[in-house]
Every structure is written in C-alpha cells, then in structure tokens.
N, C-alpha and C positions, 0 to 999 in steps of 0.2 A: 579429501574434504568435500561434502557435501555442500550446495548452494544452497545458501537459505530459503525457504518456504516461501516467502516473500517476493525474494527475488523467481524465484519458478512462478509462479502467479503472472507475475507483468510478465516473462517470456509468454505464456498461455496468452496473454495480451498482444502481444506483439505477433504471435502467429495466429490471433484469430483476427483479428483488425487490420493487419499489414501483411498476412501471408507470410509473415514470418521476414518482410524486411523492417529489418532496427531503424535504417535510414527515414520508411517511409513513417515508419508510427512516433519516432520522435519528432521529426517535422509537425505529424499532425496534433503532438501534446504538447510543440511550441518548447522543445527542451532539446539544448546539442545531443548529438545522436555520440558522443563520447559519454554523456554521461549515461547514457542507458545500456552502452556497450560494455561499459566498468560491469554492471550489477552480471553481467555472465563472467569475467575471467577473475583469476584469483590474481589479485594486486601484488605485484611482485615484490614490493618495500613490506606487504604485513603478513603477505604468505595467506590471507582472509579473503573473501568474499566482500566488495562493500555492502552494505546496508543500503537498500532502498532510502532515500532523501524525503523530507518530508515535501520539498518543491515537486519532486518526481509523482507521490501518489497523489496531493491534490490538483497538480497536471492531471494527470488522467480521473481523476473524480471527474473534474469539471469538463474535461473534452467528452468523454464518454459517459455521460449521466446513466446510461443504462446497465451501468456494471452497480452491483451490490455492492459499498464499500466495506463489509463486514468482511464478505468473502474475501477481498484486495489485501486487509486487514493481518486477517486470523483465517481463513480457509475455511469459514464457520458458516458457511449460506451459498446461496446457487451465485455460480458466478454472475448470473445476469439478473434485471428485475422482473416484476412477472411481467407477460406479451401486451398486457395491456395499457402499459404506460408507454408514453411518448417523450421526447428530449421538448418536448413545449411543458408538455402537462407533468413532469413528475416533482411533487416535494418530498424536501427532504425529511428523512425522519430524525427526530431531533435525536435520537441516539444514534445516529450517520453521526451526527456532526459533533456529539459529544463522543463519539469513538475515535472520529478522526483527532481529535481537539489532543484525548487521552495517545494514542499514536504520536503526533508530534512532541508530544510532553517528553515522551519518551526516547524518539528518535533524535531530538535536541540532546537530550543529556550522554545520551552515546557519542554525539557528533561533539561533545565537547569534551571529549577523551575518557572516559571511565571505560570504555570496551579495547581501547589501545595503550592504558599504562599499567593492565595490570590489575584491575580495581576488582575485587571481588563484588558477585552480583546483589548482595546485602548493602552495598555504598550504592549504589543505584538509587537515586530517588524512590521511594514508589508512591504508584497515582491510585486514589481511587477511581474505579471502572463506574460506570455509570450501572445502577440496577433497575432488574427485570423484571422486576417479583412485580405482580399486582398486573402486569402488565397482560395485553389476552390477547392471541392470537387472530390477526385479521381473518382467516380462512374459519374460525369456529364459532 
C-alpha cells in the first residue's frame, strides 16, 4: 500500500524544514508529533494510511506562509511561493483560501466515516472547486 500523496508532501515538509526530524517540525506547527508520525505508518486497526487532518495542513499554511497551499493540496504548483515574498508581505490568494475551505469540506466528511465503513466514493458529499476560467496568469 502506497502513502497517500498528501501525506508524501508534509514528509517533503518535514525533511525540508526539520531535516527530516518529525519531533522538530511538529513542535514548530504547534501539533503533537504523534499525530504527524500517524500520516507515515499504516494504522494497524484499518490496515490504511491516515489522511492528513484538516488541523495538520492549516498548521503548516499558517506556520509556513511560504509553501504554496495548492501544491500542500493537489501537488499542482511549486512547492514554495515565488523568492519574492516574505512571511510579512504575502496575501493570500483568495483561491488559497477557497481551496483550502474545499479541502476541509472534504477532509471533514472522510473523518466522519464514509472512507472507514465502506461508503462508495458516489456517497461522498461533492464540493464544488472554485473556477479558474477568466482568471490570467500573474507572470503574462
């Protein structure tokens, strides 16, 4: 069984920011360092990988401002933002916050059992994503 995507993402976190100690980089996202040790072993009661927590990735949103939360997300953007922001100067981009908003929506209703009784992915709430269309490219 493969770790989910997700979950590989915050280890890339955790060995670029802590050198790869779990202890130091939960500390520094203010979350027990059990719960970020879960997201590497497979849970011996579900035989699964857990899911990244929705407390776990806006912990690291907000310690780390300079991680692209798309990337944290979906693996869909550079993991960092560009060199020219700073942890004073960067706002968010309102589809950050509408992705994460859509993440939690989601990550809620898994954490409320549909992914542990069995629930076909069709019972899954689904959310709509926030759209891009219309939207222009800051670099062009």
């Amino acid at each position: 069984m493969e770790m989910p995507e997700i979950n590989c993402r915050v280890k890339q976190l955790v060995d670029y920011y802590a050198g790869g100690s779990v202890k130091k980089f939960a500390e520094s996202i203010k979350i027990p360092q059990q719960t970020v040790n879960r997201l590497f072993n497979i849970d011996s009661r579900t035989g699964k990988y857990p899911m990244a927590t929705t407390d776990l990735i806006v912990a690291i949103t907000e310690m780390y401002v300079g991680i692209e939360p798309r990337w944290l997300l979906t693996g869909k953007a550079p993991m960092l933002r560009e060199e020219n922001s700073t942890a004073t100067t960067i706002e968010r981009d309102p589809r950050d916050i509408e992705l994460i908003a859509t993440q939690r929506q989601l990550l809620n209703a898994y954490e409320q059992g549909y992914g542990s009784r069995g629930v076909g992915v069709g019972s899954v709430p689904t959310v709509d994503y926030p759209s891009t269309s219309g939207l222009k490219h800051p670099r062009k």
